[in-house]
C-alpha positions in Angstrom: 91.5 75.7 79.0 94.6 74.4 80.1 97.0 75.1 83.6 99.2 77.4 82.7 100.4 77.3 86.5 104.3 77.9 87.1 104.9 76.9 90.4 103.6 75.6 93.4 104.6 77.2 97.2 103.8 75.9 100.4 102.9 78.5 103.3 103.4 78.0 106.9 99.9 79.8 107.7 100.7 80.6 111.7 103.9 82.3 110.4 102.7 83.8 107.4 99.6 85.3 109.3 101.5 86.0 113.0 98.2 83.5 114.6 99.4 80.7 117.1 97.2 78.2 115.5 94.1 77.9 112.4 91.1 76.5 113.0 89.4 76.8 109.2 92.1 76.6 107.1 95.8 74.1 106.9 98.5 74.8 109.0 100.6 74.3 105.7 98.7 75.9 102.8 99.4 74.6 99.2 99.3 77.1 97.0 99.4 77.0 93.1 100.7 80.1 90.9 99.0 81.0 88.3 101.0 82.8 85.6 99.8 85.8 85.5 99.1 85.6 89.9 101.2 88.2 91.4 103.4 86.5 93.7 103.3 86.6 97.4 105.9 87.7 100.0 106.7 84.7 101.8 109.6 85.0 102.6 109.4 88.9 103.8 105.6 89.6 105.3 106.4 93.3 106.4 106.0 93.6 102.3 103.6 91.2 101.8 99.4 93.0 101.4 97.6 90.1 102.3 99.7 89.3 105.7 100.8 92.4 106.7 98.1 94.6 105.9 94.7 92.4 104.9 94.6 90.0 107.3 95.4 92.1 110.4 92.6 94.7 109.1 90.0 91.6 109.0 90.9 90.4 112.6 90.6 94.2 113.7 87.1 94.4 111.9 85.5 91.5 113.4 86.8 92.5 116.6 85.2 95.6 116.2 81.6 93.6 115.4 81.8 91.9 119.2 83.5 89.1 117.5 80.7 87.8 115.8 80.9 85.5 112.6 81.3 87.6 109.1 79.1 84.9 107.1 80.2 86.2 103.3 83.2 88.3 102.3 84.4 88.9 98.7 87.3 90.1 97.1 88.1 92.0 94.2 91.3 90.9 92.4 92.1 88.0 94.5 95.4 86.9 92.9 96.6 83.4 94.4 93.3 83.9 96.8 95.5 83.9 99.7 93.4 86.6 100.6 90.5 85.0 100.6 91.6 82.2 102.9 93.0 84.5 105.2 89.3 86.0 105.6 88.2 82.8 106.1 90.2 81.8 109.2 90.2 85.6 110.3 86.4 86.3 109.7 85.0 82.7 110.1 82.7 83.3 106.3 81.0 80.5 105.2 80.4 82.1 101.8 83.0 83.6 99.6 83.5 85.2 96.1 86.3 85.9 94.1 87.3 87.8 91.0 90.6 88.8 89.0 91.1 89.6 85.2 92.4 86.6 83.8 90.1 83.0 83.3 93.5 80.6 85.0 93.7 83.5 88.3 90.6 83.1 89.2 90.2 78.9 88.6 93.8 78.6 90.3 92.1 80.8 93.4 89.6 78.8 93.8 91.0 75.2 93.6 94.0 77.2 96.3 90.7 78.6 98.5 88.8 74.6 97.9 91.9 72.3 98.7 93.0 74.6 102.0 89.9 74.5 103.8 90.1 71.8 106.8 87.3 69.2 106.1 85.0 70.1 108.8 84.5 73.6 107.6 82.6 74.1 104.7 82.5 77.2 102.3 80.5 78.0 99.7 83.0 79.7 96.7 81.6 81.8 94.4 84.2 83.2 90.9 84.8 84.6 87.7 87.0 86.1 86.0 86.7 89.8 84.2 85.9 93.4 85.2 85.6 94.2 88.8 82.6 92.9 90.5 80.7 92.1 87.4 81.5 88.4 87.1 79.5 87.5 90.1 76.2 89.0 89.2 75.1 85.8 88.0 75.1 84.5 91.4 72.8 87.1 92.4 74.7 87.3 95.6 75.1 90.2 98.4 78.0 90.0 100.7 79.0 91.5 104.3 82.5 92.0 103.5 83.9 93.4 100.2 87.7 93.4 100.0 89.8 95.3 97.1 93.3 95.7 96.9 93.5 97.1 93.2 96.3 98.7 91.5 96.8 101.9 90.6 99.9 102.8 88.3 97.8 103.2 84.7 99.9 101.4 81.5 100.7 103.1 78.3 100.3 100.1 76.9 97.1 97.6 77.7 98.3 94.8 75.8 100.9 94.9 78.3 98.9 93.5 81.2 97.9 90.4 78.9 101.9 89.5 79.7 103.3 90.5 82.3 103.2 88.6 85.6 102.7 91.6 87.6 100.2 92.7 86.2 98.1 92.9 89.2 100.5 95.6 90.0 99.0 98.0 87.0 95.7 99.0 85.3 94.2 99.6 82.2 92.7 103.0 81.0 89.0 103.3 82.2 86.6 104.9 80.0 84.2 106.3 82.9 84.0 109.8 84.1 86.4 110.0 87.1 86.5 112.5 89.6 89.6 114.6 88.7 90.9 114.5 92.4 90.9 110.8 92.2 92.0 110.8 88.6 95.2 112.8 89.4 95.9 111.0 92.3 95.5 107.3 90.7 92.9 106.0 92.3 90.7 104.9 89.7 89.7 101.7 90.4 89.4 102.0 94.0 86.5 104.7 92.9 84.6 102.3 90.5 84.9 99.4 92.6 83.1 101.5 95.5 80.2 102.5 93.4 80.0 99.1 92.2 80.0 97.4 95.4 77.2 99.3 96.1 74.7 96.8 94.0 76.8 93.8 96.0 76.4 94.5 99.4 74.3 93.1 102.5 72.6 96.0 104.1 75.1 96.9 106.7 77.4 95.7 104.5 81.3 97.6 104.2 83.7 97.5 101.7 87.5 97.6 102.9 90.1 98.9 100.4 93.7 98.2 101.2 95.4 101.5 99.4 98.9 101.8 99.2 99.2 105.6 101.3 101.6 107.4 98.3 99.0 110.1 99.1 97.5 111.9 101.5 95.0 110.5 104.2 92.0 113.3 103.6 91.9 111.8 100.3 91.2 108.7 100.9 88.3 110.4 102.8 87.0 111.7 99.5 87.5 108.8 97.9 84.8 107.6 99.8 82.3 110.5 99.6 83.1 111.2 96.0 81.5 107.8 95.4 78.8 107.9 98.1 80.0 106.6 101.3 81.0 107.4 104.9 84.2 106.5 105.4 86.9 106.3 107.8 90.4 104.5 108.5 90.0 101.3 110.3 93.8 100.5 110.2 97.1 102.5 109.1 100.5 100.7 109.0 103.3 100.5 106.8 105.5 98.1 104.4 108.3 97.6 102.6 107.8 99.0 99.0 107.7 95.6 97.1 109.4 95.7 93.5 110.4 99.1 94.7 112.7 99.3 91.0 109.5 98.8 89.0 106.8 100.9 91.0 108.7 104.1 92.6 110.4 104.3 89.0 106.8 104.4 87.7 105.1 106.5 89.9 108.1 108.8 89.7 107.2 108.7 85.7 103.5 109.6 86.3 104.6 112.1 88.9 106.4 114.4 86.0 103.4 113.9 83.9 101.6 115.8 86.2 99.8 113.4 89.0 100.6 112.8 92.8 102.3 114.3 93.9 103.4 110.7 95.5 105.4 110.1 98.5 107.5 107.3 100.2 109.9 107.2 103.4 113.1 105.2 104.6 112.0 101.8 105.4 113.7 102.8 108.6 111.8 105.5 110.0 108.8 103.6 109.4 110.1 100.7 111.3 111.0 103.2 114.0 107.9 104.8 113.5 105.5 102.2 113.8 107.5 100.0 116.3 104.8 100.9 119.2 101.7 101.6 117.2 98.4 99.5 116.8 97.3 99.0 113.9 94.0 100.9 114.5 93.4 104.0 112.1 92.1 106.5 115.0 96.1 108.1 115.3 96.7 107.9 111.4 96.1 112.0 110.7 98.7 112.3 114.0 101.1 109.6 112.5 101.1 111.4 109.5 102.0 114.4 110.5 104.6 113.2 112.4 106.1 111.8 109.1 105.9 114.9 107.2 109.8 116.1 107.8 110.8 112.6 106.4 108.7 112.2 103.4 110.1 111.6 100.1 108.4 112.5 96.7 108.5 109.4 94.0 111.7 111.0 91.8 113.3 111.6 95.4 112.1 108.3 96.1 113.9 106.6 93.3 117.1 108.9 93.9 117.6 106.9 97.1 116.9 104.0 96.1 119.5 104.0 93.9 122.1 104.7 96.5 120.9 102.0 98.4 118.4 103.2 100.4 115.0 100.7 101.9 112.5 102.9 100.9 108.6 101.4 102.1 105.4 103.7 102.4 102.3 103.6 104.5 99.1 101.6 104.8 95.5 102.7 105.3 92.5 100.2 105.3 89.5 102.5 104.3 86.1 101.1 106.1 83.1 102.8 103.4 79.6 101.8 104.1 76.6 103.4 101.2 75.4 106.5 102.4 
């Protein structure tokens, strides 16, 4: 089919992931756009998932392994697959798969994941394109690491997604039975990835899911046991809300139908907040408490955004291993 690509960017990797040098992938990293990729935060990392939130959980889990090499790591809506490069360098995997929704995201990811690898590091790249993990079960492949960083504000409209060029940033209306706790809280697809993952894992394997925190931290917790897991928080941060007009707007919409509630803060206190913090989950219950007197419910949300106000939300990276 042919390149639909818009644009090309370059990314200064040591700035875009906060490392002092690479050793598997470019120090410059050529990146193609698809159209329908969701496009990364160059420019501002503190909103940025894959560079403020991805990559720092990856280095955090390796360290956490004694350092050892992660050999395979996939991910789950890859986008421009800056993701999966950053797993690369952070995780040392010499096997990788990769899957989004649309045929050009997934054959623009991997031509970004082929050409930014340095010569003397070979990976193997496994894709497809369509629901979830299912495009790689013909590779009959287990990996160590599964990565998801799905969305979670549901269209009206599915023929919408087919569009738009964020459409990464909504889903579609499932079909499956969904708990209702996870249902009413949006978190579909974080759910039916985990039970999926299940047939895709090494034993020993984990899955990490980057979720946006708009909710409370005990339910990310039953997020994983709903769908069979232990799980805990291996990192808890914040960021900038990015396309803050769009998505508070819409969660505030879904939040007077009935679900959430959802909350945000002032960029500020976060930034004040998490100025001394790790990244490590073990204080996140703490941290969240701490934050209560400041939250801000979506339509509160959107009320100060309007006046001006930097509005960002927290972070938690949720470690789930099969029970």
């Amino acid at each position: 089919m042919p390149n639909t690509s818009l644009e090309t960017i370059q990314v200064n990797t040591q700035k875009y992931l906060s490392i002092p040098h690479t050793e598997r992938i470019k120090d410059s990293l050529d990146i193609e756009l698809s159209s329908h990729s969701y496009l990364p935060r160059i420019e501002d990392v503190t909103s940025d998932w894959v560079a403020h939130v991805a990559a720092p959980a990856f280095r955090l889990y390796r360290a956490k392994r004694g350092g050892a090499p992660i050999e395979s790591f996939c991910s789950i809506g890859t986008g421009s697959g800056l993701d999966v490069l950053s797993a690369i360098e952070a995780l040392s995997s010499t096997r990788v798969g990769l899957t989004d929704v649309h045929d050009e995201v997934v054959s623009t990811a991997a031509q970004n994941v082929a050409r930014n690898i340095r010569a003397r590091h070979a990976v193997k790249i496994e894709s497809g394109f369509g629901d979830l993990l299912a495009p790689l079960r013909p590779y009959h492949a287990r990996y160590d690491v599964i990565y998801e960083n799905l969305p979670n504000v549901p269209l009206d409209n599915d023929s919408e997604v087919a569009i738009d060029r964020k459409s990464s940033a909504y889903l579609a209306q499932r079909k499956e039975p969904i708990p209702e706790l996870i249902r009413q809280k949006m978190l579909d697809l974080h759910y039916l990835a985990l039970q999926q993952a299940k047939e895709f894992l090494t034993p020993g394997g984990v899955v990490l899911s980057t979720l946006g925190a708009r909710v409370p931290l005990s339910v990310f917790i039953a997020l994983g046991e709903l769908a069979g897991y232990s799980s805990s928080l291996l990192t808890y941060t914040w960021k900038v809300q990015a396309d803050p007009e769009e998505v508070i707007r819409d969660h505030a919409h879904k939040q007077r139908e009935g679900f959430g509630p959802f909350h945000f803060y002032p960029a500020a206190i976060l930034e004040q907040t998490f100025s001394h913090q790790a990244y490590s989950g073990d204080r996140a219950q703490e941290i969240e408490t701490s934050l209560l007197p400041h939250q801000l419910d979506a339509e509160q949300a959107y009320a100060a955004l309007q006046k001006g106000e930097r509005i960002g939300h927290t972070v938690a990276v949720l470690e789930s291993t099969p029970r």
